[in-house]
C-alpha positions in Angstrom: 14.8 -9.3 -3.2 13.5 -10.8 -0.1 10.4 -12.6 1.6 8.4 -9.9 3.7 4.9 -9.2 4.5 2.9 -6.0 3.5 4.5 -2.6 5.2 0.7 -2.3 7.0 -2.5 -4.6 6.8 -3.8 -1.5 4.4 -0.9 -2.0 1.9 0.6 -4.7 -0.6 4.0 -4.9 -2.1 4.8 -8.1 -4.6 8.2 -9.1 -3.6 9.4 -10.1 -7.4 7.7 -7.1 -9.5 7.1 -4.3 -7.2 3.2 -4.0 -7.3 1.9 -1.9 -5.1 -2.1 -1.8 -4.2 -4.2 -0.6 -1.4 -5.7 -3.9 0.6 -8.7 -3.9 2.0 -8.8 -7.6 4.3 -6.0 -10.3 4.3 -7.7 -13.6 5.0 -9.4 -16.0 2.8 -13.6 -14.9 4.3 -13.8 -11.0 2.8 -16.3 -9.7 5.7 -18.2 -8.1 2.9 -18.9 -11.0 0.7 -20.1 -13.9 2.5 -20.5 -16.7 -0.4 -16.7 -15.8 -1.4 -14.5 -18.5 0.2 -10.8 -18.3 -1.4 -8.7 -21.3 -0.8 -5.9 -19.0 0.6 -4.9 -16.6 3.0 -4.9 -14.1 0.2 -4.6 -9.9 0.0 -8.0 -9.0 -1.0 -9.7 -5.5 -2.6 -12.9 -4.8 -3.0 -13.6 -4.4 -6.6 -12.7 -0.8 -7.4 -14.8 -0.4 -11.0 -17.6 -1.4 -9.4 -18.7 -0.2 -5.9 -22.5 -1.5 -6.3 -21.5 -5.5 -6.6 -18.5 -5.1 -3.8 -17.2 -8.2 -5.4 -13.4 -9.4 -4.0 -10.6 -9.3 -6.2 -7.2 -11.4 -4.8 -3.8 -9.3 -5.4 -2.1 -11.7 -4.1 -0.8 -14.2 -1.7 1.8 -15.7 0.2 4.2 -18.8 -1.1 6.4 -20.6 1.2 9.1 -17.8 0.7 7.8 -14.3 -0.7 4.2 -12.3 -0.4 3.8 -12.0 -4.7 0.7 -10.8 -6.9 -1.6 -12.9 -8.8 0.0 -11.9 -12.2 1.1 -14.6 -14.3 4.4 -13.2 -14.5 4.8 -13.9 -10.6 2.8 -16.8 -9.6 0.1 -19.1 -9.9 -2.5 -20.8 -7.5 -2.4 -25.0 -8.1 -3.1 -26.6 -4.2 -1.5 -23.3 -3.4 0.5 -20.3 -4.2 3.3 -21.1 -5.6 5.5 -18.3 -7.5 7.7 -18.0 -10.3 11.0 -19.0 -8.3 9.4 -21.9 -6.3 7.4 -23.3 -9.8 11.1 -24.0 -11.0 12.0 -26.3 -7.9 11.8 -30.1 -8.8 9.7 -31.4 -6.2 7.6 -28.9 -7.0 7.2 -29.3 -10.6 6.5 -32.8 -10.2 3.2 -31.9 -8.9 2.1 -29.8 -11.4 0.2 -30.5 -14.4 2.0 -30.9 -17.7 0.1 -27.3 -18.8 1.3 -25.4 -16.2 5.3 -26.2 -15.9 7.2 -23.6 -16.5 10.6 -23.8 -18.6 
């Protein structure tokens, strides 16, 4: 397991539990959707069940160390992406809110 970025700006891989999706922008302004602002420089898709409302969805981000999904089970956004591995460092989960420590 290592820290990479996607294998083309058209593709997504989650470093910790293999994920893969189809991107369509990486950036936190989807060109598409003008009011959408994410506080991240996130992988984004336009909303595949519903081609009429071309909503953004986020599949993820980057932390400090890997490019992981927005499931649960591999990170969370607080200030920032942070995933399952970095949640457990101290420093870290002294910033967090008692509701979302992990462990």
């Amino acid at each position: 397991m290592g820290a990479r970025e996607p294998e083309s700006e058209t593709s997504f891989t989650c470093a910790l539990c293999g994920f893969e999706s189809r991107i369509d922008y990486i950036g936190n302004r989807p060109p598409w959707a003008p009011s959408v602002v994410f506080r991240e420089r996130a992988y984004i898709l336009r909303d595949p069940t519903n081609a009429a409302t071309n909503h953004p969805l986020c599949i993820g981000a980057s932390c400090s160390v890997w490019v992981v999904c927005a499931a649960p089970a591999c990170s969370l956004f607080y200030t920032r992406r942070l995933c399952v591995a970095c949640q457990t460092r101290t420093e870290i989960r002294l910033e967090l809110p008692a509701e979302l420590r992990k462990g």
